[in-house]
N, C-alpha and C positions, 0 to 999 in steps of 0.2 A: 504493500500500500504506500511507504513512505517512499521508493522509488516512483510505483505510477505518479503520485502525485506531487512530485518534486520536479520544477521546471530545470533547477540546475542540473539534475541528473539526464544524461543522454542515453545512456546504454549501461546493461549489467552484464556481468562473467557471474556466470553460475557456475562453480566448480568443486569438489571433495579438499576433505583434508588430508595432507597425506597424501601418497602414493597408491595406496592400495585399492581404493574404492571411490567414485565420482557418488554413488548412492546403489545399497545393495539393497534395496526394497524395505518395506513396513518389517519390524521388530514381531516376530510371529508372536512372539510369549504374549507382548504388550501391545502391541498396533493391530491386531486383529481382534482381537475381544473388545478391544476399544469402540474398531469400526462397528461391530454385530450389535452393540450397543446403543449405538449411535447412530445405527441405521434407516429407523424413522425420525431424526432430525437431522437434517438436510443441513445444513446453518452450521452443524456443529463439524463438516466432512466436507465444506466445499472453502471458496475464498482463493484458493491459488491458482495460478495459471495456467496449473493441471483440467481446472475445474473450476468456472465461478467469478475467474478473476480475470478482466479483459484491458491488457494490457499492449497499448499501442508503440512504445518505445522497445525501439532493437534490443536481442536477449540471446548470450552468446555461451554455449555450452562447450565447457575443456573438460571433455572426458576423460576424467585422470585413471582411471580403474575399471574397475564392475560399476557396470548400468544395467542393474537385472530388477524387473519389476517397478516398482514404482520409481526406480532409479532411472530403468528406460523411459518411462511415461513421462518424467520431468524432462530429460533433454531432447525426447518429441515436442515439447509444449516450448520450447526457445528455439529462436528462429534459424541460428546458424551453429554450428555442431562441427569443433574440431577434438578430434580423438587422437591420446595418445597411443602410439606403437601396443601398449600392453592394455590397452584397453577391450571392454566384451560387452555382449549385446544383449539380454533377452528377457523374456517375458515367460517364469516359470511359473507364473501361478495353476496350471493348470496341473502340476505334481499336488498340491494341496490341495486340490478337489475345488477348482475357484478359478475363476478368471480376472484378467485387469481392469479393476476398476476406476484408474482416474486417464481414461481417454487412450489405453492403449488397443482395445478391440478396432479404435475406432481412427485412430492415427495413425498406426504403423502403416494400416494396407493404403493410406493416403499418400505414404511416403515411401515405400516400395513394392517392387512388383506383388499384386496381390499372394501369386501361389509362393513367392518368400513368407510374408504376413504369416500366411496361413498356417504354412508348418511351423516358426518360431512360435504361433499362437497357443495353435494345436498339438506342438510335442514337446515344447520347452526349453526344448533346447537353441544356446547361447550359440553367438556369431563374433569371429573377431575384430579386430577393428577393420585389416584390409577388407575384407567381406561386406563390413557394414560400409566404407567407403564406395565398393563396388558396385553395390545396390544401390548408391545414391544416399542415405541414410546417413552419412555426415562426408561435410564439404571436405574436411582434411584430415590425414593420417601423418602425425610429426613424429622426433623422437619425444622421448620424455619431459626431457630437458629443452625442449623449447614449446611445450605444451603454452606454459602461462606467456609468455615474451610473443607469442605468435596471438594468443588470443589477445594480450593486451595492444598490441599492433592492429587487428581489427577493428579492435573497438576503440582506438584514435584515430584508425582513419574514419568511422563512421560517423564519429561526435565533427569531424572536420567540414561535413556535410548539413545542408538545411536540416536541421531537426522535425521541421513541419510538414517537410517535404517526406521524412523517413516516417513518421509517423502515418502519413495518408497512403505509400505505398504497403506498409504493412498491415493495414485496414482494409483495402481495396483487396489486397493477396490474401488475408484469412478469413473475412468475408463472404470474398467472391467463391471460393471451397465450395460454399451452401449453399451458390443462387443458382438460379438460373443462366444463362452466361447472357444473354441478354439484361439480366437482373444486374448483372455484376459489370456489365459494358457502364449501365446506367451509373450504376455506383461510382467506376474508375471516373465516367464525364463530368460528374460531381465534385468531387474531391480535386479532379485537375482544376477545372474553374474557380476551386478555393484558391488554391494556390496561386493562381496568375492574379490574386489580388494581396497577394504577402508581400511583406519589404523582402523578404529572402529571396522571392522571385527575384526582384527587382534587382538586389544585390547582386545575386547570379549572375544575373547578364549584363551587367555593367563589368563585373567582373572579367567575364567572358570575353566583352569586347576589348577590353584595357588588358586582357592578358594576366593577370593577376590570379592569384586565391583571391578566394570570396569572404567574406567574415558575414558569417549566417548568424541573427539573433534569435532566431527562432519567431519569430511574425511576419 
């Protein structure tokens, strides 16, 4: 929340501590009886950007480790996705008699070939990083040691760019998912004519013409 709703803030790295794991899923002992409990209150299981939480500023996943289960579903739900060498993929709830439930039934096969989806959904079994690179499923595959220095490099150049402008392509892109593509044509023609009325526009192109970087305020 205090990211959406912080103007200074441009962009997040979502990433694990440590080496060993980016997020290995809910605490079975504790994070499941929790959910089963918490099942008819909705309010008490949604709020993040798994689930609930709709957040328009770029959001940038360094897959340090295991991304198994709610760990994958969290770096489905940020927009760019780079993995370290030693990093893995998957969605094993279906060994506990269960499947995923913050958006990964529903996001993976959006994000790669459905009959890949289908079997990590269906047998649970885990994918490497290269694999997951292969499939499209994250943008880069580094060494270790340039996981954070790489992501943090993306997310300087991307704060370097109109914010208002990143914000409406990333509206118009998770949006348009749902519509209609006519629905969603409308939506991109919306959102552009916002923009051609921002000083960032403005900035751009003067920029442009003068050769220069631009300094985007974000309006």
């Amino acid at each position: 929340m205090d990211f959406r709703d912080d103007d200074r803030l441009l962009c997040a790295i979502v990433t694990g501590a440590g080496e060993r794991a980016f997020c290995a899923g809910a605490d079975i002992r504790e994070m499941l009886p929790f959910i089963k409990e918490n099942r008819e209150r909705p309010e008490a299981l949604t709020g993040t950007i798994m689930r609930g939480l709709e957040v328009w500023k770029p959001i940038i996943a360094a897959v340090n480790g295991l991304a198994l289960g709610g760990g994958l579903e969290l770096a489905l739900a940020c927009d760019l996705k780079i993995a370290s060498e030693r990093a893995s993929f998957g969605q094993p709830e279906i060994k506990l008699g269960l499947i995923p439930g913050w958006g990964g039934t529903q996001r993976l096969p959006r994000a790669i070939p459905i009959a890949r989806a289908a079997e990590m959904l269906l047998t649970g079994e885990p994918i490497d990083a290269q694999e997951a690179y292969r499939l499209g499923l994250v943008n880069r595959v580094v060494p270790p040691a340039e996981l954070m220095p790489t992501a943090i490099q993306w997310a300087e150049n991307l704060c370097a760019l109109g914010p208002v402008a990143l914000r409406a392509a990333k509206q118009a892109m998770a949006r348009g998912l749902d519509m209609e593509l006519s629905d969603g044509l409308a939506l991109e023609q919306r959102l552009f004519g916002e923009l051609l009325d921002t000083e960032d526009f403005e900035e751009g192109s003067r920029a442009f013409s003068e050769r220069r970087k631009p300094d985007f305020k974000g309006r």
